[in-house]
N, C-alpha and C positions, 0 to 999 in steps of 0.2 A: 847390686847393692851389697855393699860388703855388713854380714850378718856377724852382728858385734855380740860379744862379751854378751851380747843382752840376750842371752838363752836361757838365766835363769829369770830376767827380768820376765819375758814372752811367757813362761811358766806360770810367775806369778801371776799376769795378765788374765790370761786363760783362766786359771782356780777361780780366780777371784770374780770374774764376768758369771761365771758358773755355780757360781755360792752367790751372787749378790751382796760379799761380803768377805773386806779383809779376811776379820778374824776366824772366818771359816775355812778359809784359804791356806792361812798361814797356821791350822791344824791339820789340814792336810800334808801340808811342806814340810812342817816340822820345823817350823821358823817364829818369829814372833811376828804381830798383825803388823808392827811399827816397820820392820824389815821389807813384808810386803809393801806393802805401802810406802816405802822408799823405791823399791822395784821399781812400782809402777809409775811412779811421779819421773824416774831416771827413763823410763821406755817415752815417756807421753813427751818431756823434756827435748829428749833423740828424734823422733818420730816431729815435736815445734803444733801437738794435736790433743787435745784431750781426750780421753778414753773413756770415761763416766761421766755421768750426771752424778755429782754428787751432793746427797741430804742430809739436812743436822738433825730429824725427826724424821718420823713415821717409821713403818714396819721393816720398808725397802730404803734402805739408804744406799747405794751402790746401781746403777743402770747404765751397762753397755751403752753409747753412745750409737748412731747409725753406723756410723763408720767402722767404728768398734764390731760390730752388728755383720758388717758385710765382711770384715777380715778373720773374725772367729774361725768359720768352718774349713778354710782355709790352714791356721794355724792346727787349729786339731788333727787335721789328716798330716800334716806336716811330723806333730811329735808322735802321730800313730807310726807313721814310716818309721823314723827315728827308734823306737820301742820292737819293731821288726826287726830293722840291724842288727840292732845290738841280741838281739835272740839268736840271729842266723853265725852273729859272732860268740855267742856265747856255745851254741851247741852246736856237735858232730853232724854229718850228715844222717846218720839213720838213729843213731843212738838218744837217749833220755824219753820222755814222757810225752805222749799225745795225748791231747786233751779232747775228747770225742763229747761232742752233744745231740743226744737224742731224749725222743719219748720216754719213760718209762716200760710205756707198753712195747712200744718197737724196742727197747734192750730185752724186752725179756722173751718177748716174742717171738724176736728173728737174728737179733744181733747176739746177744749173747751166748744160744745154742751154736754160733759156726763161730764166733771169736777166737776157741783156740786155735784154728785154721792159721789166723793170721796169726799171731804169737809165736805158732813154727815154724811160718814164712818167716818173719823179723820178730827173733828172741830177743834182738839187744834193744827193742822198744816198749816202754811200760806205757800199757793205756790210762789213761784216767776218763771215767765214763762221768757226766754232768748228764744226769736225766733233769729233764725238765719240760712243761708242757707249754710253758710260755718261752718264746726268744727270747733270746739274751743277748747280750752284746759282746758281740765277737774282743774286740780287746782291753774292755772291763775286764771279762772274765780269763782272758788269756786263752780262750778257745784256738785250735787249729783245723777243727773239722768238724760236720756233721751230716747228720739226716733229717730232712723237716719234710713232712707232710703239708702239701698246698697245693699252689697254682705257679709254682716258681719265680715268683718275686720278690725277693728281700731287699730292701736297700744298703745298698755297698757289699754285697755277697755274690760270688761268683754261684751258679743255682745250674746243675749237671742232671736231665732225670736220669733216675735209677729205675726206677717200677711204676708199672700202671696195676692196677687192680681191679678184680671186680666186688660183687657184694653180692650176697645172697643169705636167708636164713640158715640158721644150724641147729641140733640139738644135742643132746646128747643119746645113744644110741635105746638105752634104758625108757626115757622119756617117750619117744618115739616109736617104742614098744607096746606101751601103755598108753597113749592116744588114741580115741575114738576114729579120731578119720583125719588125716590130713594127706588128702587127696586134691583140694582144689584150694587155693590162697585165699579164700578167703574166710575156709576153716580155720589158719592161724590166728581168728579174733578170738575164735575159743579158746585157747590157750595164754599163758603170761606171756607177753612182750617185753625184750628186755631191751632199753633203751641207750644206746653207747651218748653221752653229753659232754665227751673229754674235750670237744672242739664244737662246743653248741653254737656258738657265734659265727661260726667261720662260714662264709655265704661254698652253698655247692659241697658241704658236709654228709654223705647220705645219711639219708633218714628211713623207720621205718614208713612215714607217710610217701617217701619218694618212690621205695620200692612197690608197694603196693599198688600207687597212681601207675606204672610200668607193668604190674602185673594184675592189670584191667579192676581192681578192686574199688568201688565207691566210698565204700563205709569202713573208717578207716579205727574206729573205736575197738580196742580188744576187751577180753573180758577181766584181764587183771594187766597192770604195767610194773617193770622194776626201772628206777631210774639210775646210771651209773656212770660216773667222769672219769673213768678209767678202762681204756678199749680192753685190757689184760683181764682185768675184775670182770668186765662185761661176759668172754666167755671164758672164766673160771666160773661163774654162776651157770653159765649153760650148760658145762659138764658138770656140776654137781646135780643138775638135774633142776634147775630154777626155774628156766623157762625157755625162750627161746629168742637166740641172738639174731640181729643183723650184721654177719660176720662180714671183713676185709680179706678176702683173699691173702693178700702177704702176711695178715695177724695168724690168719686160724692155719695156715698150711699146715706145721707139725702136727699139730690135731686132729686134721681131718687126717693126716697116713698114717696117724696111731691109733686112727681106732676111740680115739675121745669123744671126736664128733661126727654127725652126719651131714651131708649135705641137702637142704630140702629144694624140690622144682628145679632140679638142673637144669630143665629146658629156657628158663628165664632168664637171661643176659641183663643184668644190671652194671655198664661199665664206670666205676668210679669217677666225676669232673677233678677229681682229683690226684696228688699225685705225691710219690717218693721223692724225693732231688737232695744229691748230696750237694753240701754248702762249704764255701771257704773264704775267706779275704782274697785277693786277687793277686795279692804278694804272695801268702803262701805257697803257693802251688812252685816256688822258688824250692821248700824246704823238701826236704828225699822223704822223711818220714810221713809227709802228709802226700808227697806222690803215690809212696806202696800202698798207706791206706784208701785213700782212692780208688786205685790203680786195681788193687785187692776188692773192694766191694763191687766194680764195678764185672768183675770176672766172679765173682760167685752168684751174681744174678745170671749171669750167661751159661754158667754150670747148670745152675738149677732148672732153669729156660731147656737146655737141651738135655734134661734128665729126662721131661715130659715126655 
């Protein structure tokens, strides 16, 4: 089927299904609603099918049609492709801007102490780091790579793991000094428990209640609690001496070998259900710059693996 002239027409289409509405459409385009709206009547005209239910009242005047309905998601991966092109034709193979999305806590954590690493690998690439604790969508935000913490399932994201982890408490060494006894796990109820909440919804998130049920404890009430949505904050409090974290292996590494933190019950094996996994669109992994960075993360977990 020969794909007419009507690509800005399908544009329109699209906004519009997506706004429930011309005029919202046609401020996205940068066009006027009447234009849109000609679009669309020239697409529905070609196609001999209506596209909308359309209303002279209510809230929703504007409704995808079924048909409309089943061809949408079709079209959008279409000008997703399209929007990739034109990126892979606009830029060099290794040269310009990567757009990296992680945690917060994981930039500060783990990524951004070895990032100059890569930067001497490939100096002709500027990173641009998008922290953030919620997904985003890969090409709303014009991402090309990341690191998410899960179970490796995103939809439409290729999902690579990187790291397994485990969990165990920390303190800091001060704290630890000054403690009456913590000898047996279930002397850390006398102490403050500090509570990591950066992913409290996420089923299979450890907790201190999971650790504790692992390490034969009933009674899982401590004598004081801090609550905190930010695994970085969680043990920056530990080392100021707050209280006591249930640390991530990959988070607290630099700290436990500098002497920040301690490790408490080594003998306890808590392995995290959860997991590292670098993330990309499926085209990507076309572009050079998003190869080395890959390519790059995945050899300095293997470094550090055979540092051990």
């Amino acid at each position: 089927m020969k794909l007419p002239i009507h690509l800005n027409a399908l544009k329109a289409f699209e906004a519009s299904a997506r706004h429930q509405s011309f005029s919202a459409a046609a401020e996205e385009l940068n066009v006027t609603p009447a234009a849109v709206g000609q679009l669309v009547r020239t697409l529905e005209e070609w196609l001999e099918t209506p596209l909308f239910h359309r209303a002279n009242s209510g809230k929703i005047r504007l409704l995808p049609t079924e048909t409309a309905e089943r061809a949408l998601p079709e079209i959008r991966a279409g000008f997703d492709k399209l929007s990739q092109g034109l990126e892979l034709l606009q830029q060099s193979p290794t040269c310009g801007i990567l757009t990296v999305t992680v945690s917060p806590a994981f930039a500060a954590k783990w990524l951004l102490p070895r990032l100059d690493r890569f930067q001497t690998l490939c100096p002709e690439t500027d990173v641009r780091l998008d922290t953030n604790l919620k997904p985003i969508d890969f090409v709303i935000q014009r991402v090309d790579i990341g690191v998410r913490y899960g179970t490796g399932n995103w939809q439409g994201l290729v999902a690579e793991k990187l790291m397994e982890e485990e969990v165990f408490p920390v303190c800091s060494p001060q704290l630890l000094a000054q403690a009456d006894s913590l000898i047996k796990p279930e002397q850390l109820l006398t102490q403050t428990l500090i509570h990591d909440l950066s992913m409290d919804e996420h089923s299979g998130f450890p907790t201190w209640s999971a650790w504790l049920d692992k390490a034969g404890v009933a009674e899982h009430q401590s004598a004081h609690n801090i609550q905190i949505n930010n695994s970085a904050a969680v043990l920056q409090t530990a080392i100021d001496g707050g209280g006591i974290a249930l640390a991530r292996s990959v988070m607290v590494k630099d700290d436990l070998a500098a002497g920040r933190l301690v490790r408490l019950f080594q003998t306890i094996q808590f392995d995290s259900p959860l997991a590292y996994f670098v993330v990309y669109k499926p085209e990507s992994i076309d572009i050079a710059k998003v190869q080395v960075f890959r390519d790059w993360l995945h050899q300095e977990v293997k470094d550090e693996f055979h540092k051990k």
